[in-house]
Backbone as a printed PyTorch tensor [residue, N CA C, xyz], in Angstrom:
tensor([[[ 70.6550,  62.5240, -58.7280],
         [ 69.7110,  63.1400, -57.8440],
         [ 70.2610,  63.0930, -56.4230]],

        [[ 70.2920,  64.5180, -55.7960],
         [ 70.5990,  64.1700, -54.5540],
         [ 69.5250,  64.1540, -53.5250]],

        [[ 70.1590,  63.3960, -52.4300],
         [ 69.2750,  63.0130, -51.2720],
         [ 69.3870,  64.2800, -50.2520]],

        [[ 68.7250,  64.5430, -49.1900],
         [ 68.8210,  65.5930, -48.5590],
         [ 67.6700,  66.6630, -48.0760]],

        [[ 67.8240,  67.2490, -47.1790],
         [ 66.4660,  68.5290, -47.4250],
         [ 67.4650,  69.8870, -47.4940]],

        [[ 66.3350,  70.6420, -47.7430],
         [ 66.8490,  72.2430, -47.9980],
         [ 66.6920,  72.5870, -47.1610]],

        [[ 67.5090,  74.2950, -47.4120],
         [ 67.4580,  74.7030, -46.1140],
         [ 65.8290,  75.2670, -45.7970]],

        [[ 65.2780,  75.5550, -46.3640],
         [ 63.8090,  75.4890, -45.9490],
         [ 63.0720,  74.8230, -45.4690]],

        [[ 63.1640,  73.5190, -45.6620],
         [ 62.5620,  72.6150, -44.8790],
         [ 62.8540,  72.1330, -43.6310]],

        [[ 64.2800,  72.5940, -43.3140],
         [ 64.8770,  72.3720, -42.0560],
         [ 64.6330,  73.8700, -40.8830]],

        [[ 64.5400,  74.8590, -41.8720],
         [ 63.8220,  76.1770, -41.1890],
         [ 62.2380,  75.8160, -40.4080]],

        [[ 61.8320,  75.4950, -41.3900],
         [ 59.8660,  74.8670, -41.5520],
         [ 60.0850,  74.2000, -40.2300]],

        [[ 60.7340,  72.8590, -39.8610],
         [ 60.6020,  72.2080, -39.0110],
         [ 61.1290,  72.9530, -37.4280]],

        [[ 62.4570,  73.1310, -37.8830],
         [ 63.3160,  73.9850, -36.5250],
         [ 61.6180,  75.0720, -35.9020]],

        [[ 61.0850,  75.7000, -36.7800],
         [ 60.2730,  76.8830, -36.3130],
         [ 59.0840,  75.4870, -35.8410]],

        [[ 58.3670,  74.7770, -36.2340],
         [ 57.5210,  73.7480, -35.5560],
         [ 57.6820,  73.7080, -34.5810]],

        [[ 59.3080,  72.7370, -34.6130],
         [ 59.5650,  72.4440, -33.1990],
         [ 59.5820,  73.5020, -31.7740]],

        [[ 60.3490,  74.8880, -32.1570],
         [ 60.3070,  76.2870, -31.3310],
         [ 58.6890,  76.1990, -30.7690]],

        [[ 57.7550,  75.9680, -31.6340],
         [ 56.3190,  76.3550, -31.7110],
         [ 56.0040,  75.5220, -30.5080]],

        [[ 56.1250,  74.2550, -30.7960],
         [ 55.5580,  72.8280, -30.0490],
         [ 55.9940,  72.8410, -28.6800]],

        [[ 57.4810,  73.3290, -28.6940],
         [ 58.2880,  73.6220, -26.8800],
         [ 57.4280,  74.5010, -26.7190]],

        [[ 57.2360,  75.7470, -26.9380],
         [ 56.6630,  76.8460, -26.3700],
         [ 55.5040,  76.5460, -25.9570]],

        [[ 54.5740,  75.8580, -26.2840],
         [ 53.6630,  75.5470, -26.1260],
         [ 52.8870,  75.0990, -24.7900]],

        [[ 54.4030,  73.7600, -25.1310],
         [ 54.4250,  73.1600, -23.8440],
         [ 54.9280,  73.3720, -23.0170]],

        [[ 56.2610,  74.2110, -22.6740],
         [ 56.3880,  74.9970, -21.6730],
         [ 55.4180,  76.1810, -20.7510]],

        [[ 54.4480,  76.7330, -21.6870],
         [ 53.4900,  77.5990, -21.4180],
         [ 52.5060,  76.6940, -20.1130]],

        [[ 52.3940,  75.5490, -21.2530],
         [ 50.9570,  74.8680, -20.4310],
         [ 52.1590,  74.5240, -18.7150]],

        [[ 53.1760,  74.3140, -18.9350],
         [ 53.4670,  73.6240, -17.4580],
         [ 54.0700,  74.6880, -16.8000]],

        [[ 54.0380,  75.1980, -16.8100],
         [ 54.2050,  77.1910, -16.5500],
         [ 52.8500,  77.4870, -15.5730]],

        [[ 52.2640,  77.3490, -16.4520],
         [ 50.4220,  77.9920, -16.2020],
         [ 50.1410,  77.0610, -15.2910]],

        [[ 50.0750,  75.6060, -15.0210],
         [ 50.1550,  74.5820, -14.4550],
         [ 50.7820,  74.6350, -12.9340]],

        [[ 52.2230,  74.6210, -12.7760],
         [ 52.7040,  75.2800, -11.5940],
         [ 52.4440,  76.2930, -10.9810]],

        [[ 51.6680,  77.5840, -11.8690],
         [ 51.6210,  78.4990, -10.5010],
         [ 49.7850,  78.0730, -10.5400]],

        [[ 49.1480,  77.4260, -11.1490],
         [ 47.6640,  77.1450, -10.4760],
         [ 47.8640,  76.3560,  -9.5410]],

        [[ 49.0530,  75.3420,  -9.3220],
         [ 49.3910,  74.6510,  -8.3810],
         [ 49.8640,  75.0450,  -6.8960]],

        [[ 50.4110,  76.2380,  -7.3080],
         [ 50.8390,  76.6000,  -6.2370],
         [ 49.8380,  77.6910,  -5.9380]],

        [[ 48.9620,  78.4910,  -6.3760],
         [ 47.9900,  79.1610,  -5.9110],
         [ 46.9500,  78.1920,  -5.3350]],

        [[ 46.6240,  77.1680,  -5.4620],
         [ 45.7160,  76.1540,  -4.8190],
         [ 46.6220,  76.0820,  -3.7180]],

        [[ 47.2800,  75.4810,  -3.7290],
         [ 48.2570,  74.8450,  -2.6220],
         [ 47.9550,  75.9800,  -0.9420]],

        [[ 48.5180,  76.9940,  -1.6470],
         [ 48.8070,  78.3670,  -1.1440],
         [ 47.2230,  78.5790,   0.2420]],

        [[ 46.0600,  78.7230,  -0.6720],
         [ 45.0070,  78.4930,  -0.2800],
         [ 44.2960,  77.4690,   0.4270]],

        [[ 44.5680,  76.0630,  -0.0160],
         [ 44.4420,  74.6330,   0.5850],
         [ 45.3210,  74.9980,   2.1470]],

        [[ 46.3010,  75.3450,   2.3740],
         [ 47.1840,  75.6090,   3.5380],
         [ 46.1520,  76.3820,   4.4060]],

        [[ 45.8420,  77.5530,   4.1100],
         [ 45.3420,  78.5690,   4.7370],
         [ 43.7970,  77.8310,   5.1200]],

        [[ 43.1290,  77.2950,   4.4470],
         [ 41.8550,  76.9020,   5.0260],
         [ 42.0420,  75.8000,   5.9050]],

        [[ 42.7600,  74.9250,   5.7500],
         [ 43.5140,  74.0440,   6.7230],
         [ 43.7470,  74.2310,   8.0760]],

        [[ 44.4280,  75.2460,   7.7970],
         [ 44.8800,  76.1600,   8.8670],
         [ 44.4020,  76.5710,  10.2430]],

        [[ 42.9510,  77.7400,   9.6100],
         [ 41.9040,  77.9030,   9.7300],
         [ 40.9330,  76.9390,  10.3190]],

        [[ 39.9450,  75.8240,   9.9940],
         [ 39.7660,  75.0990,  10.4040],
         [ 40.1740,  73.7700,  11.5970]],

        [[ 41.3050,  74.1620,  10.9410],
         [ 41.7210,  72.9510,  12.4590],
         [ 42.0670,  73.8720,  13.4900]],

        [[ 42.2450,  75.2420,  13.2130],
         [ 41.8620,  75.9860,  14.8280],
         [ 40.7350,  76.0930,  15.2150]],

        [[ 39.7770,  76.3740,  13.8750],
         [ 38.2410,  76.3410,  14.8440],
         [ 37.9620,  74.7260,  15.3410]],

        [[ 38.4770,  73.6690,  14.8710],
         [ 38.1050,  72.4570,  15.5170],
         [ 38.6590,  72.5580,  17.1150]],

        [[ 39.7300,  72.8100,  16.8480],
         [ 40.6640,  72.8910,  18.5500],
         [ 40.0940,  73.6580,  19.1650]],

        [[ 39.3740,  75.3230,  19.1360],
         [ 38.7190,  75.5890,  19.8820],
         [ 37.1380,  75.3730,  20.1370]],

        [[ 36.5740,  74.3060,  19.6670],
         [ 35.4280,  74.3230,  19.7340],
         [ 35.7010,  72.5970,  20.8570]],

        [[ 36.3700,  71.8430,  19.9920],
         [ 37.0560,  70.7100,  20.8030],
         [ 37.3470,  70.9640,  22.4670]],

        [[ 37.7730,  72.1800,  23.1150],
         [ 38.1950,  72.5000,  24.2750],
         [ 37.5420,  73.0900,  24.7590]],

        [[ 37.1280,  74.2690,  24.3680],
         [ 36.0690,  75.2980,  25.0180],
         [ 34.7500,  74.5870,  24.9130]],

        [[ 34.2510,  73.6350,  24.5530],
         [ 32.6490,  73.2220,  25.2590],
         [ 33.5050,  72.0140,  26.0510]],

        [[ 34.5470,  71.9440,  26.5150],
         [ 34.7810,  71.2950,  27.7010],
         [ 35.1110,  71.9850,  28.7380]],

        [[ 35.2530,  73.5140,  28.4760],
         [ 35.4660,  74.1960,  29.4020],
         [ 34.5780,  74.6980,  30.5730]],

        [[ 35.1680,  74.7580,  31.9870],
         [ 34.4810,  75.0930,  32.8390],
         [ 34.7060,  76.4630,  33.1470]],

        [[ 35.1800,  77.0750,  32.3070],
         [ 35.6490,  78.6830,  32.7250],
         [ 36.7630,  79.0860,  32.4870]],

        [[ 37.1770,  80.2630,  31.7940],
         [ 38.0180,  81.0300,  31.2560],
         [ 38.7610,  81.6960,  32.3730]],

        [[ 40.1280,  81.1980,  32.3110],
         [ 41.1660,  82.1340,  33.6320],
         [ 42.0050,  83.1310,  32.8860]],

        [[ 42.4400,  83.9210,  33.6190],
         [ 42.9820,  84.8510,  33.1430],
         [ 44.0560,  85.1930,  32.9310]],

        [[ 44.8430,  84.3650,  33.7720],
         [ 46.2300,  84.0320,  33.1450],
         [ 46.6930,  82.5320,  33.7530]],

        [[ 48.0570,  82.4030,  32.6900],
         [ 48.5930,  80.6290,  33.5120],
         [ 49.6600,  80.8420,  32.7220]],

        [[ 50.7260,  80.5870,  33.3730],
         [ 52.1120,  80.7380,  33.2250],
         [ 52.6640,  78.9020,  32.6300]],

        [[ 52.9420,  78.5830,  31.8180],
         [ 53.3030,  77.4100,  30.7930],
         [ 54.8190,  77.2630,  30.6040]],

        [[ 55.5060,  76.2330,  30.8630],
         [ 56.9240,  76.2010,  30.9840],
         [ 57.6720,  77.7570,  31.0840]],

        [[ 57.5640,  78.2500,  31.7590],
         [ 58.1430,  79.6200,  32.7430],
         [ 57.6870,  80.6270,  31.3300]],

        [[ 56.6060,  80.6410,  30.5850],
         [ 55.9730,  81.9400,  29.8340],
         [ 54.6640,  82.1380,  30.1170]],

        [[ 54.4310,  83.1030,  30.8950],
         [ 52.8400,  83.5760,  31.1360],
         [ 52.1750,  84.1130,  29.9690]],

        [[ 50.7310,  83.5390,  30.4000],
         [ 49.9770,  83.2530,  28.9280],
         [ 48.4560,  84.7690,  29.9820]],

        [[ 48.1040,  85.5610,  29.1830],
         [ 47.4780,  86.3680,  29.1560],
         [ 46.1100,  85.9260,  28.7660]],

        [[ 44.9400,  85.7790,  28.9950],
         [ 43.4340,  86.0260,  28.2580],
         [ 43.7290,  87.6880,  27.9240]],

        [[ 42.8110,  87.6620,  26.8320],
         [ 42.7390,  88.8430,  26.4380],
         [ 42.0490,  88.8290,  24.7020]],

        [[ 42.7200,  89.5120,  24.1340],
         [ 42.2930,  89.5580,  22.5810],
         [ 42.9930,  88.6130,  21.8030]],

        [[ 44.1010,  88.3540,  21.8450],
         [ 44.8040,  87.2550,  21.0960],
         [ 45.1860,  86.0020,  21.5510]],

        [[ 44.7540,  85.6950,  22.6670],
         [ 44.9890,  84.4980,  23.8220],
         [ 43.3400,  83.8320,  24.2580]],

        [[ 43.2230,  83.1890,  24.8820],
         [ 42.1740,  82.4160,  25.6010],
         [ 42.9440,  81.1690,  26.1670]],

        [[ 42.4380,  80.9690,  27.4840],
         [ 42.7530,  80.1710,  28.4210],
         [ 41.7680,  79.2440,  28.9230]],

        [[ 41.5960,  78.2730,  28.2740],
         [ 40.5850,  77.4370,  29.3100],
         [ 40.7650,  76.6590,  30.4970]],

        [[ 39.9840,  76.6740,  31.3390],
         [ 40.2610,  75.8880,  32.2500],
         [ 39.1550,  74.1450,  32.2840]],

        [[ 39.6200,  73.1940,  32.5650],
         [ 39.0750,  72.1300,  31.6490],
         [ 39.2160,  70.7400,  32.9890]],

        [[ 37.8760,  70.6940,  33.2480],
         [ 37.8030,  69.7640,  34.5750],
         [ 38.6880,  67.9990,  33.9620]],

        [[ 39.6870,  67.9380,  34.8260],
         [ 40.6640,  66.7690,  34.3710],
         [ 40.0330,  65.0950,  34.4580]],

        [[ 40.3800,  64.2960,  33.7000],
         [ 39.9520,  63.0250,  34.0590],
         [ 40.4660,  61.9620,  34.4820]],

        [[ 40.0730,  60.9540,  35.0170],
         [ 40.8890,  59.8590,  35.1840],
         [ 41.0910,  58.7810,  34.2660]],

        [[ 41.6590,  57.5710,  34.4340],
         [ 41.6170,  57.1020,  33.1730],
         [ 40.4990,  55.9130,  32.6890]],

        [[ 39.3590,  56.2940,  33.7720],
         [ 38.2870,  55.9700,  33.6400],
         [ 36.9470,  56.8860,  33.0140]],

        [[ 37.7650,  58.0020,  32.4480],
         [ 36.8100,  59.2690,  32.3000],
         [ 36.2300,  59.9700,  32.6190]],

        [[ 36.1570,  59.6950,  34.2700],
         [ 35.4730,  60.6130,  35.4260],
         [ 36.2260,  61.5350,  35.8310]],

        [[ 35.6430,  62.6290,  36.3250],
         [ 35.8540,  63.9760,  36.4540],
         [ 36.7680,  63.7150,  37.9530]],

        [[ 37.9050,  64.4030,  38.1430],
         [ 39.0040,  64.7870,  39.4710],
         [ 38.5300,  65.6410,  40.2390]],

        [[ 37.6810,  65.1100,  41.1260],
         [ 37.3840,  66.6010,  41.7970],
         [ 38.5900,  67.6320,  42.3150]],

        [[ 37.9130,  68.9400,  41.8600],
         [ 38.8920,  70.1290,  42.2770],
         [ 40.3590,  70.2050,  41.7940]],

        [[ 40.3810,  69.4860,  40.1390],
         [ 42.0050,  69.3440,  39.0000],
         [ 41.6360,  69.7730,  38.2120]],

        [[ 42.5070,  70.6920,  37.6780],
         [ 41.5790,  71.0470,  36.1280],
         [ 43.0140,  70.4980,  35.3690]],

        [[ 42.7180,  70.6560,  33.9970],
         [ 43.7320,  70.5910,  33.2550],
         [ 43.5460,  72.4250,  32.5130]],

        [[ 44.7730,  72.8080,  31.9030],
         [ 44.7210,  74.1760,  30.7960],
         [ 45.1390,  74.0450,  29.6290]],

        [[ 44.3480,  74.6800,  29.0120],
         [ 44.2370,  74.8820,  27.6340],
         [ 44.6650,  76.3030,  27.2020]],

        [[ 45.7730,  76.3710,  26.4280],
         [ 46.0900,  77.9370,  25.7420],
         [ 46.0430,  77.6280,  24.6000]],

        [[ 44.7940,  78.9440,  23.5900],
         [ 45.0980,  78.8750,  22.2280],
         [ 45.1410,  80.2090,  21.8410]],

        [[ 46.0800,  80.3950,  21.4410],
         [ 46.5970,  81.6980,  20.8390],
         [ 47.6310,  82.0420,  20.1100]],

        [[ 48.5050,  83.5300,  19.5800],
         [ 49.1110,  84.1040,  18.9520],
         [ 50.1630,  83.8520,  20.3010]],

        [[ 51.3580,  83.0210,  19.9310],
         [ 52.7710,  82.9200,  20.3780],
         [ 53.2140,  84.4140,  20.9530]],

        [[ 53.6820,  84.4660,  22.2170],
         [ 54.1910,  86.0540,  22.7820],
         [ 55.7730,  86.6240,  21.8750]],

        [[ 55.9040,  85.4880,  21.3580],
         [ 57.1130,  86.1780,  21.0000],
         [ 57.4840,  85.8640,  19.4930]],

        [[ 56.5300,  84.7880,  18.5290],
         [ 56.2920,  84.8590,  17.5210],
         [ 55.1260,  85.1940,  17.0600]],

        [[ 54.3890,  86.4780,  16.8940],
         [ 52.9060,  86.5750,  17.1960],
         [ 52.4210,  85.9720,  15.6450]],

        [[ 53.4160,  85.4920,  14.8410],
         [ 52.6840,  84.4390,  13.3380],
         [ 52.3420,  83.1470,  13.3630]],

        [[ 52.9740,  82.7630,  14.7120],
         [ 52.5410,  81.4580,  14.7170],
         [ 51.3120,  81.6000,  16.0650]],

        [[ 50.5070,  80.7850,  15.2620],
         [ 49.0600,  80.0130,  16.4170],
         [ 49.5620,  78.8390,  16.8650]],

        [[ 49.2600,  78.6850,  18.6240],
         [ 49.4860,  77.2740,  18.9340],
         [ 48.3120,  77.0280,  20.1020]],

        [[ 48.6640,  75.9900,  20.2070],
         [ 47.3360,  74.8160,  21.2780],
         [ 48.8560,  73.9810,  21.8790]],

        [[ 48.3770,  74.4970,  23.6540],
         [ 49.2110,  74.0360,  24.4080],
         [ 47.8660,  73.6260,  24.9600]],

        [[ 47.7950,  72.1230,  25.6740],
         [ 47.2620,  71.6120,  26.5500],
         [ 48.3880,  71.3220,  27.6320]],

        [[ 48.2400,  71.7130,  28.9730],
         [ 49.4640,  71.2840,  30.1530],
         [ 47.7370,  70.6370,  31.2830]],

        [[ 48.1040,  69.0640,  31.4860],
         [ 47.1790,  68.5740,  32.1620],
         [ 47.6940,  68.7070,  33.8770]],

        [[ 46.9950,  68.3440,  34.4980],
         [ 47.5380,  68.4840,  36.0080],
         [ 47.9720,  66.7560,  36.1380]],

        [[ 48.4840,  66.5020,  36.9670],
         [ 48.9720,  66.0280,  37.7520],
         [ 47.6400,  64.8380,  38.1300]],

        [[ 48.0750,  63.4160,  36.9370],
         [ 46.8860,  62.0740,  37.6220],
         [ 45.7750,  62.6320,  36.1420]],

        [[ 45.7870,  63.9100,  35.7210],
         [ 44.4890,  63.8020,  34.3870],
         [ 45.0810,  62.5050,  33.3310]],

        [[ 44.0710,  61.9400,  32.8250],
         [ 44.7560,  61.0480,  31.4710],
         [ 44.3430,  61.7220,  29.7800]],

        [[ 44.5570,  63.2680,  29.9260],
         [ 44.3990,  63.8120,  29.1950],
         [ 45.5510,  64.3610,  28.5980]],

        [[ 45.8840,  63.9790,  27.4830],
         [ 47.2440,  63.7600,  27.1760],
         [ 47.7390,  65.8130,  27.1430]],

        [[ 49.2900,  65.1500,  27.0920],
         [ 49.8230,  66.9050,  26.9600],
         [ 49.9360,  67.0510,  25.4180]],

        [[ 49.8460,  68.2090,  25.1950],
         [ 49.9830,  68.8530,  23.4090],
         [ 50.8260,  69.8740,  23.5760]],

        [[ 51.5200,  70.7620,  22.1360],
         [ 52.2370,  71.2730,  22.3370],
         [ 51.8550,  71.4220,  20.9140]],

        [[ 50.9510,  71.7990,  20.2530],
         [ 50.7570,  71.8420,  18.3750],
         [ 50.7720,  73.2490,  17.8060]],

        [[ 51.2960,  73.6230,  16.8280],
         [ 51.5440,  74.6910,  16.0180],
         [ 50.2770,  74.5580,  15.1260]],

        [[ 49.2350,  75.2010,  15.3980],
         [ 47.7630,  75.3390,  14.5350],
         [ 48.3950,  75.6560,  13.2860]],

        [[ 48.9380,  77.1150,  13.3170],
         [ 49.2950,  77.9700,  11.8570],
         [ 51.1680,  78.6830,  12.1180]],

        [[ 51.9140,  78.7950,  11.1910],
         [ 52.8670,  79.5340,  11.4080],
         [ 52.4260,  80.7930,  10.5910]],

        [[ 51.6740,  81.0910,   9.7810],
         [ 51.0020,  82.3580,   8.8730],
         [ 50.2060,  82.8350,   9.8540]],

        [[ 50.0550,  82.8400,  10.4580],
         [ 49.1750,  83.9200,  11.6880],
         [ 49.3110,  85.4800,  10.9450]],

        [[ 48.0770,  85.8670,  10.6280],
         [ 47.8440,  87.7620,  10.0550],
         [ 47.1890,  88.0930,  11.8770]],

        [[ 46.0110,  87.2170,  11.7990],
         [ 45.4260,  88.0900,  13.1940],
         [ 44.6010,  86.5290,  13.8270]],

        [[ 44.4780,  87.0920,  14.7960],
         [ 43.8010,  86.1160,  15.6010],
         [ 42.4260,  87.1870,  16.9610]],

        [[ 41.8540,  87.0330,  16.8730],
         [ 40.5670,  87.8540,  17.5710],
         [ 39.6670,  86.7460,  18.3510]],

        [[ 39.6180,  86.8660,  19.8670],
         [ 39.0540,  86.5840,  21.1300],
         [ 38.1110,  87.8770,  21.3950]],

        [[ 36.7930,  87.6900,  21.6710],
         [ 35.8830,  88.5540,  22.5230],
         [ 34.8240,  87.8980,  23.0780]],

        [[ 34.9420,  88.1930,  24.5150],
         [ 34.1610,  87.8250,  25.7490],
         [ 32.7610,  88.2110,  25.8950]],

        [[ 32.1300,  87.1380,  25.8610],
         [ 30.7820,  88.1500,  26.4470],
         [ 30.6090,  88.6560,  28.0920]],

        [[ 31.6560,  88.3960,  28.6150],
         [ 31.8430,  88.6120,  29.8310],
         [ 32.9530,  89.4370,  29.8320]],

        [[ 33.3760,  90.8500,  30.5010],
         [ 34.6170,  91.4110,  30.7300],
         [ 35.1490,  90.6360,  32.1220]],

        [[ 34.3380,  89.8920,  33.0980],
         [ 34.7330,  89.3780,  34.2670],
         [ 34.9070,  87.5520,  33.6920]],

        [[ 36.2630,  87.2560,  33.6000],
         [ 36.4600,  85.8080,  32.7370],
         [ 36.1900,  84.4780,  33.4560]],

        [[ 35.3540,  85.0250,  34.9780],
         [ 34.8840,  84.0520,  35.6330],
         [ 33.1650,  84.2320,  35.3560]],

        [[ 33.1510,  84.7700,  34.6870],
         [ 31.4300,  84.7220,  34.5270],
         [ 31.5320,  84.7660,  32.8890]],

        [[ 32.2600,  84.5830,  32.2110],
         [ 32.2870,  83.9810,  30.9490],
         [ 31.7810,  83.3600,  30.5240]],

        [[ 30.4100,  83.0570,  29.5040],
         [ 29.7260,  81.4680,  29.1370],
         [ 30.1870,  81.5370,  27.7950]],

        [[ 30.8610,  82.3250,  26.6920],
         [ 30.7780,  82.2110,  25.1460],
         [ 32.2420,  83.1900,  25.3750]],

        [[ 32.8760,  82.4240,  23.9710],
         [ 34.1280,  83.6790,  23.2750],
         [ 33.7680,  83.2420,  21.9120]],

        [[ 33.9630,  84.4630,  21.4420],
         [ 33.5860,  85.1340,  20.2040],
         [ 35.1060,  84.5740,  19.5310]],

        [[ 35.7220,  84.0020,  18.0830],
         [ 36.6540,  84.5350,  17.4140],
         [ 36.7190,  84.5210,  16.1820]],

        [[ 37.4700,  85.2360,  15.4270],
         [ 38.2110,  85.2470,  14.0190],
         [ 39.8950,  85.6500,  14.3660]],

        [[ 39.9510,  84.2970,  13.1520],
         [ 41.3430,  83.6780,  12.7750],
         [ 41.3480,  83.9530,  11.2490]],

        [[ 42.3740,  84.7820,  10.6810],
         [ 43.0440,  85.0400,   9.7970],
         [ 44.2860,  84.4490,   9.3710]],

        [[ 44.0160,  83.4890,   8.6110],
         [ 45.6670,  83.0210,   8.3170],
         [ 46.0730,  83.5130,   6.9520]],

        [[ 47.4730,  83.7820,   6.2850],
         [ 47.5480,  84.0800,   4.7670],
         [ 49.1210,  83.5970,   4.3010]],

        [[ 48.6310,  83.2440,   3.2470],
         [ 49.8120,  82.1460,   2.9790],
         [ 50.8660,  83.0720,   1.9490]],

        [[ 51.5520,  83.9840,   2.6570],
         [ 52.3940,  84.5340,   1.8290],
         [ 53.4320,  83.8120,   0.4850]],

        [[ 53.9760,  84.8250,  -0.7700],
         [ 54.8320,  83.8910,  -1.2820],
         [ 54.4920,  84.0480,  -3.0950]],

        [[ 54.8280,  83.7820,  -3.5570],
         [ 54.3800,  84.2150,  -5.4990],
         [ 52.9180,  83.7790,  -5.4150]],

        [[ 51.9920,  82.7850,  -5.0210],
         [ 50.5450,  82.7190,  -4.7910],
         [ 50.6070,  82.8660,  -3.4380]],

        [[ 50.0370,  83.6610,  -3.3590],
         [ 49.2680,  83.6020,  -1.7530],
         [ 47.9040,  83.1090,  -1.7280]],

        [[ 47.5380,  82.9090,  -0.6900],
         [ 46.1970,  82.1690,  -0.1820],
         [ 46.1240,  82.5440,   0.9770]],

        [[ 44.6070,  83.1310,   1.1210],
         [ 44.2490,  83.5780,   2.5320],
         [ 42.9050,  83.1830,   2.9620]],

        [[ 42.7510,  82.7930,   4.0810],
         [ 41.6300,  82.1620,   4.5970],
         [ 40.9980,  82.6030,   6.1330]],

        [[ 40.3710,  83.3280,   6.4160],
         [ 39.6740,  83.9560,   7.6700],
         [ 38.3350,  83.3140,   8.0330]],

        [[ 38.2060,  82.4100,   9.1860],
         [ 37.1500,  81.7550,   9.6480],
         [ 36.9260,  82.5780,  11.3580]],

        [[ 35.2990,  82.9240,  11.7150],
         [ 34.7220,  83.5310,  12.3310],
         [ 33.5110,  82.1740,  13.2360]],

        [[ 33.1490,  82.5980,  14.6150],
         [ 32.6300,  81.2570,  15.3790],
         [ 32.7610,  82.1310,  16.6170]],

        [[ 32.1900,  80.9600,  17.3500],
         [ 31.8700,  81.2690,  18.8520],
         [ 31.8860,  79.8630,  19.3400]],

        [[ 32.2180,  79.7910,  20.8360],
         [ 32.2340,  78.7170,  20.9530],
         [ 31.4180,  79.0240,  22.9280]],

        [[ 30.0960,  77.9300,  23.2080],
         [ 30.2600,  78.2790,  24.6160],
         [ 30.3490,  77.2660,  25.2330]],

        [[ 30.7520,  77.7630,  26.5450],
         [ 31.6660,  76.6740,  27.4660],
         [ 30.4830,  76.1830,  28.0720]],

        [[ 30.7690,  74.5320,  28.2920],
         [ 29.9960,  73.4560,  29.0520],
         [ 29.4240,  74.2550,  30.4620]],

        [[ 27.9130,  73.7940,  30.7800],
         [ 27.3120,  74.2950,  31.8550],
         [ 27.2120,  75.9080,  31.9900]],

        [[ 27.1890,  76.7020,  31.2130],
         [ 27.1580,  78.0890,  31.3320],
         [ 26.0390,  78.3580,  30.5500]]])
């Protein structure tokens, strides 16, 4: 009697095994791109949100919207894709400097308009630290509107921020707000 299997039974199994990989390749297949479609999305609301925190964070400290301020030798515009606050400075006792402000720019980069950033440049004695943060590099759109066309009689800006996370999943996330400035 011999010992051994046939070739059928070694077919039977070989096709199992084909069956059992496939299987499991499928599930971690299906797995990675739900991963990366979450991911994709998780980014974008992220995104999103911690710009509406930054502008809600600055603008109800704001004492009024200027219209332009020039930031390591690049002038920064108010307008539709920009906002400028102007932001009474403190000491490092927390009291107000008379007649110092510190500025606040949050907007679409002039020369990368995908990236969103939050420049804080304080004056001179504020103990309000300097920033320099990249909100989003996915910037689709970014939208500022005044209830004031005169940005010294400004009390509220209107915005929506669109971020979208290009790439085999994308994820896109658009958050809408208002924010109004302290004492107005």
């Amino acid at each position: 009697m011999e010992t051994g299997f046939t070739l059928a039974e070694v077919a039977v199994v070989v096709l199992l095994m084909v069956l059992i990989i496939s299987a499991g390749a499928g599930v971690l297949i299906y797995n990675n791109r739900f991963y990366e479609t979450q991911s994709g999305e998780i980014f974008s609301v992220n995104a999103t949100r911690e710009a509406a925190d930054r502008l809600n964070e600055y603008g109800r400290q704001a004492v009024a919207v200027v219209s332009s301020y020039t930031y390591s030798s690049t002038s920064y515009i108010t307008g539709g894709q920009t906002v400028i606050f102007q932001i009474s400075s403190l000491d490092i006792d927390n009291a107000v400097i008379p007649g110092s402000y510190d500025y606040v720019i949050i907007g679409a980069n002039p020369n990368t308009p995908s990236r969103l950033e939050l420049i804080v440049d304080p004056a001179l004695g504020s103990s309000r630290p300097a920033r320099n943060l990249l909100l989003s590099g996915k910037l689709t759109t970014v939208n500022f509107v005044y209830d004031n066309s005169d940005f010294a009689l400004t009390r509220r800006v209107d915005y929506t921020i669109l971020v979208t996370d290009v790439g085999r999943s994308p994820g896109q996330e658009q958050i809408s707000g208002s924010v109004t400035l302290r004492n107005k």
